[in-house]
N, C-alpha and C positions, 0 to 999 in steps of 0.2 A: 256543369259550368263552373271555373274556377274563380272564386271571393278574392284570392289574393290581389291587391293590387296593381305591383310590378306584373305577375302573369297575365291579369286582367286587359290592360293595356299592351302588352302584345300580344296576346288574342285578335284584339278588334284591330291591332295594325295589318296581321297577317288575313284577318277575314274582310275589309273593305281593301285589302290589296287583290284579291280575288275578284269582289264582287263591288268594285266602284272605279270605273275606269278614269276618275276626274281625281280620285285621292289615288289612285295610281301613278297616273302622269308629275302631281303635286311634290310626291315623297319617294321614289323608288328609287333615285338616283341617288339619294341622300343615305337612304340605308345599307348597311355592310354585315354581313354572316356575325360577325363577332360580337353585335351588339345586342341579340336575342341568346335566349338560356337555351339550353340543347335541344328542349323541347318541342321549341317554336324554332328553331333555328335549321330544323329538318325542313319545314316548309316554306324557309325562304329561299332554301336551297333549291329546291323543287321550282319555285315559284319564279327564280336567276334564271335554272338552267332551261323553264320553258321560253324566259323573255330573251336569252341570246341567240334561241333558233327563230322562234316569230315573232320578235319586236311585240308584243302586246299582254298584258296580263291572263291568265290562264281561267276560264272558267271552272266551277268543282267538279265538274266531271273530270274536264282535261288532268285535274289537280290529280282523282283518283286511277285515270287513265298513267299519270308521270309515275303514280307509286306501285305499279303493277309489278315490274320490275327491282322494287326497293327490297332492303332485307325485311326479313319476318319482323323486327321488334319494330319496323319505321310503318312497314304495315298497320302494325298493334296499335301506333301509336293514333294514325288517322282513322279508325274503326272508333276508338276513346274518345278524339278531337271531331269528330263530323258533325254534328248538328250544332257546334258551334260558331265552324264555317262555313255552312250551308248559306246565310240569307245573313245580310245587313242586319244590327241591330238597329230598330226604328229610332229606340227611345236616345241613341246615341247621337248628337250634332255633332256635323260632318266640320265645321267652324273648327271646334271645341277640340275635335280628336289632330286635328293638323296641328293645330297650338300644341297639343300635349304630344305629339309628334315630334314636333321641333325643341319642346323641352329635352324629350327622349333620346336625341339623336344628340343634343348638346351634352347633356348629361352625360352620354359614352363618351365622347372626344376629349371631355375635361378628365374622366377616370385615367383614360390612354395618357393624357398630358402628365397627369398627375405620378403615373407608374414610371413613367420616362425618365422624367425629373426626378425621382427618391435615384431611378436606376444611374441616371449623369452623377449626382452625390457619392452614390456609395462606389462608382469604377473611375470617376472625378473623368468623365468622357463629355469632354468639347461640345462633341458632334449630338450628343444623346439631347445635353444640354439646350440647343438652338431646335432642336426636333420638339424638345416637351413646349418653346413659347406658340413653335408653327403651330401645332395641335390647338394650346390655347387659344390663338388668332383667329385658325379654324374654325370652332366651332362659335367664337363670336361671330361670325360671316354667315353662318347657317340661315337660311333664311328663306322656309316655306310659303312666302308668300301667293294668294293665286289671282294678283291682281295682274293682266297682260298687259296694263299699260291703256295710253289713251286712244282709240281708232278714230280715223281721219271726220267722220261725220257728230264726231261727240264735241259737237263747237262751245255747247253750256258750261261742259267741264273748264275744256283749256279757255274759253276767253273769260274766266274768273284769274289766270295766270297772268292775263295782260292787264288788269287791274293794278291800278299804283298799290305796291305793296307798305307793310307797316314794317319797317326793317329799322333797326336800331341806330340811331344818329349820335352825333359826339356833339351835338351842342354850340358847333364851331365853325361859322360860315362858309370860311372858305373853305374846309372841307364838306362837306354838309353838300356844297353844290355840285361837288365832284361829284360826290359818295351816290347822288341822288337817293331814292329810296330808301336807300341805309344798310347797312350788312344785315344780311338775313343769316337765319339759321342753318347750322351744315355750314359754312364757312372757314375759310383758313385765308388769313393775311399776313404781308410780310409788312415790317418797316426798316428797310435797309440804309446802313451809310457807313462812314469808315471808320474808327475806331476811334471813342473820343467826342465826336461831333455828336448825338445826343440820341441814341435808340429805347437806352434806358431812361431819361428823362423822357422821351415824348410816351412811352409804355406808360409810365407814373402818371404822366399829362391824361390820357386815354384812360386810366384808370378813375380819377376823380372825377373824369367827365359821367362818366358810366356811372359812379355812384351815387353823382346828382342828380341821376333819373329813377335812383331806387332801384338800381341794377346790383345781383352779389356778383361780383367780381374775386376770383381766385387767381392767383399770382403765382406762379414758382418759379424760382429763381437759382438758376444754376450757376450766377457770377458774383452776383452783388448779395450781399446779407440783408438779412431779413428789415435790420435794423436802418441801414442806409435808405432803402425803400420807403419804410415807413416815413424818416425824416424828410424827403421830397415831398410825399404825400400831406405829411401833418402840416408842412410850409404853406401849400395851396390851401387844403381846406379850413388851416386856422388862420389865412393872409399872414401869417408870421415870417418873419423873415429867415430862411433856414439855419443862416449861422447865428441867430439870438435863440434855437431851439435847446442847447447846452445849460442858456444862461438863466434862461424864465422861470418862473414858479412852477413846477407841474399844475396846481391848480385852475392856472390860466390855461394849460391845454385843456384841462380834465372840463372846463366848462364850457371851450369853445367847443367843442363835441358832444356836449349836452344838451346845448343850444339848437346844433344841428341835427341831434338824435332820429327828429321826424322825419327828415327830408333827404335821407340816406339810406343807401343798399348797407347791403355786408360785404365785408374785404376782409381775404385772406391770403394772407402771404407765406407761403412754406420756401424754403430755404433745402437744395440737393446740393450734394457734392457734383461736379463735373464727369460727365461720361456715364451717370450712375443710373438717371431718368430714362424711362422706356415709354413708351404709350400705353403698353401694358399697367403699367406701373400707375399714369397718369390716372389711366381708368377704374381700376380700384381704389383710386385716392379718393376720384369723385364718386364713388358707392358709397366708402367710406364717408363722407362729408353728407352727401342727402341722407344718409341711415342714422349718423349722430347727430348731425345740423341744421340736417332739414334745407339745405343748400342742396337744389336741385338742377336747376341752367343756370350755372353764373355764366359771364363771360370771363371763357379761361386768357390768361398772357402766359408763354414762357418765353422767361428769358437764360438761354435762347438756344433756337431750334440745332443747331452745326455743333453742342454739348451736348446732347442727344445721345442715347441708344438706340440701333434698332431693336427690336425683337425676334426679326425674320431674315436679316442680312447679316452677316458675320463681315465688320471691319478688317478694310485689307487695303491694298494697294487703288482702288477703284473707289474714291472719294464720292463721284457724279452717282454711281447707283446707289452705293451706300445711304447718300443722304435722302434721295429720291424715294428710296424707303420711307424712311424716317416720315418725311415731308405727306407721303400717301397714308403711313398708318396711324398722322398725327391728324388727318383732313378726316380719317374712316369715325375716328371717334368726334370729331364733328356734326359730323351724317347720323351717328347711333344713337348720340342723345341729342339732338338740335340745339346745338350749341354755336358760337361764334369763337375761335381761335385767334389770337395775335400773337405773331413771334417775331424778335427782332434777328437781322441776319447783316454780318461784315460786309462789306465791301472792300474790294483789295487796294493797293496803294495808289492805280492809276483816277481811283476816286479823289484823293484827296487832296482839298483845294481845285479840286474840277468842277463847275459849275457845270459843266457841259456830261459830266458821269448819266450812263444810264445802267440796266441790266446787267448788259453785257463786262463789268467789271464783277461781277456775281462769278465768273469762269466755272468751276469746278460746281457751283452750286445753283446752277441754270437751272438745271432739273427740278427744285426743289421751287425757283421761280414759276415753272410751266406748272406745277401741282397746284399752287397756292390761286385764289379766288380774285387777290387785289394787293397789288405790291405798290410805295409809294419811298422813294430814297428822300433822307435828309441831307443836304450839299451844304456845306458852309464854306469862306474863306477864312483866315484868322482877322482879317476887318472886319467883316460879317458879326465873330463874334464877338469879337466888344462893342458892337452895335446893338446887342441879341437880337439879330438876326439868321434867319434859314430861309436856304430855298425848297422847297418843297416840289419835289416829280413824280408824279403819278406815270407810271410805267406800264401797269397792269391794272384793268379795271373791270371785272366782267358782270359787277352790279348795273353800271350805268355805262359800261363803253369809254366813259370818259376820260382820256390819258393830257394833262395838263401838266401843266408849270406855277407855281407863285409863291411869293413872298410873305411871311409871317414874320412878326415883332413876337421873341420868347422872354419871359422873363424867371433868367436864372436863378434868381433869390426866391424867387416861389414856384418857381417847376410849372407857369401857366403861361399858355397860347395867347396872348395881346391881341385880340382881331375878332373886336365887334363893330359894324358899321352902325350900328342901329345906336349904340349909345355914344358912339362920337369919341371910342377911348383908344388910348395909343395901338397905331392897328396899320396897316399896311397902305397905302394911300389910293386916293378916288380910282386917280388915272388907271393905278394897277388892278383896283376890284374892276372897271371897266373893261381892263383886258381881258381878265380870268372869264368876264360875262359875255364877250368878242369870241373868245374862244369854246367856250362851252353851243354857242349859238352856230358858228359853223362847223363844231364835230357834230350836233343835230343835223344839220343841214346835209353833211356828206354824207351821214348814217341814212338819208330817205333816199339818197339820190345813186346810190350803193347798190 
């Protein structure tokens, strides 16, 4: 019986692929000739070529019955190998070996990525190039799992789903009532409007809010600098007014941050060049960040998703799938580490100064609309904004169903949402929270009657 580890380990793949019809079914699709040493790789062959004539794993007889036929040295080799194949090892978890399975199987695909990628470098080939990220993507997608899912009579399970969930809120009324329950984990949201009218400020707004809950929020920013960000940010949570940020003492910021040392997440802000950011990319940042930082679910912002690379589409003339990508392998890494996504997204000129703008001014980046979990446009007029006011349209909402309209008082000198009823402060009026509460009560109403 062989000690080596790597041999080890494909041993018991190739022996409970024999004799465990439940680790069969789990992992046989996943495995490929090229990822076993020659050794072992005689008997996956053997073990392929009996499952494409009878759909089913091969007993060791059948196994020894396939190599009648085989040359003299693959003979040699199963006479050597036999009583290691014979019978399940006991002391082995069937758990443990699919885990270390799915390691195994990842581990080949990243090798393959890996060799791809030197080979795109050194012939400087395109095509090699966009095959080593697929691979990568690949085998992050691997995934043995052997849960089936939930069956019709396991009512304990799902109706712990219908329970009001603990989903993360912004702190902010009126959305708050939208939002219901709050963005859960695995999420991807948009904040759409038309260029100018405030995605990066309301991102900043949503940042601080999130910090106030002791949330680490990471940030990356593919338009604005690091530094402009921070300044929005430092205006709300030091109440400072953003243009006296130039002129004050550093020591006045350095202690309004001291003061609030307890009562605050972590915030990071990194700064890409445009075009440059992948998901790929994203995802290694965040390994990178929990391995050095100890930043492990922040809630991620980028700004913004249509600066994007894919990693699996190759930019061209076809905008709508391009981003569509993008948009699905920016939601996968949502899903992977249960995380919550926000990105901000243009809206084209038929928005602007539209109060009436919905989606459908998105054209080209619909698709990336249909991926996303919860979309919400910011609409202004230019009276509006010397007002600092916005309208706010929930478009998409598939936390709480709820697609509304209303009003918010912003204030630009401190990058903060105006609109608490509860302490009486400058905030969107009676009549209009009334309506938002008018309207919330009959989207209920039509959802039961639906």
């Amino acid at each position: 019986m062989t000690t080596n580890p790597k041999e080890l380990l494909e041993s018991e793949i190739i022996n409970y692929l024999i004799n465990d019809k439940n680790y069969f079914e789990n992992t046989f699709s996943y495995l490929k000739d090229d990822y076993f040493s020659p050794e072992y790789q005689v008997f996956y062959k053997a073990i392929k070529e009996y499952y494409s004539e009878y759909k089913s794993n091969p007993s060791i007889k059948e196994l020894i019955l396939l190599f009648k036929d085989k040359p003299k040295k693959d003979k040699e080799l199963l006479k050597e190998k036999i009583d290691e194949l014979k019978y399940k090892d006991a002391e082995v978890n069937e758990d443990f070996l699919i885990q270390s399975t799915e390691k195994f199987i990842k581990q080949k695909i990243f090798e393959q990525a890996i060799i791809t990628g030197a080979e795109s470098l050194s012939h400087k080939d395109e095509n090699k190039f966009h095959k080593s990220f697929q691979l990568a993507e690949e085998a992050v997608k691997v995934s043995l799992n052997t849960d089936f899912g939930t069956e019709l009579y396991d009512i304990d399970k799902r109706f712990e789903e219908y329970l009001p969930q603990n989903g993360l809120k912004l702190g902010i009324q009126s959305f708050d009532k939208v939002i219901g329950d709050g963005y859960t984990p695995g999420t991807l949201h948009l904040i759409i409007s038309p260029s100018g009218v405030g995605k990066s400020a309301m991102l900043s707004t949503f940042a601080v809010q999130f910090l106030l809950q002791k949330r680490d929020v990471v940030l990356l920013s593919l338009e604005m600098s690091e530094a402009q960000f921070y300044k929005r940010i430092d205006a709300n949570i030091c109440d400072i007014n953003i243009h006296d940020l130039g002129v004050i003492d550093k020591e006045v910021l350095k202690m309004k941050y001291n003061q609030n040392k307890e009562n605050l997440g972590n915030l990071i802000i990194k700064e890409f060049p445009a075009g440059s950011l992948t998901p790929l990319k994203i995802d290694a940042y965040l390994n990178k960040l929990k391995n050095e930082k100890g930043i492990d679910t922040p809630v991620l912002m980028v700004d913004y998703l249509t600066l994007m690379k894919s990693d699996l589409v190759k930019q061209g003339e076809n905008s709508y799938g391009y981003f569509k990508s993008v948009a699905e392998e920016l939601r996968s890494i949502a899903q992977k580490r249960g995380i919550i996504i926000f990105t901000p997204m243009q809206s084209n000129r038929s928005s602007v100064n539209n109060l009436e703008a919905d989606q459908s001014t998105l054209s080209d980046s619909m698709a990336v609309y249909m991926t996303a979990d919860s979309a919400f446009m910011i609409l202004q007029t230019p009276e509006m904004k010397q007002q600092g006011k916005m309208k706010i349209n929930f478009v998409k909402n598939r936390m709480s169903g709820r697609t509304v309209s209303f009003d918010i008082n912003y204030d630009y000198n401190k990058f903060r949402i105006l609109d608490d009823y509860i302490s009486g402060g400058e905030n969107i009026t009676e009549v209009e929270h009334q309506s938002i509460e008018g309207e919330l009560l009959k989207d209920d109403l039509m959802g039961l009657l639906s």
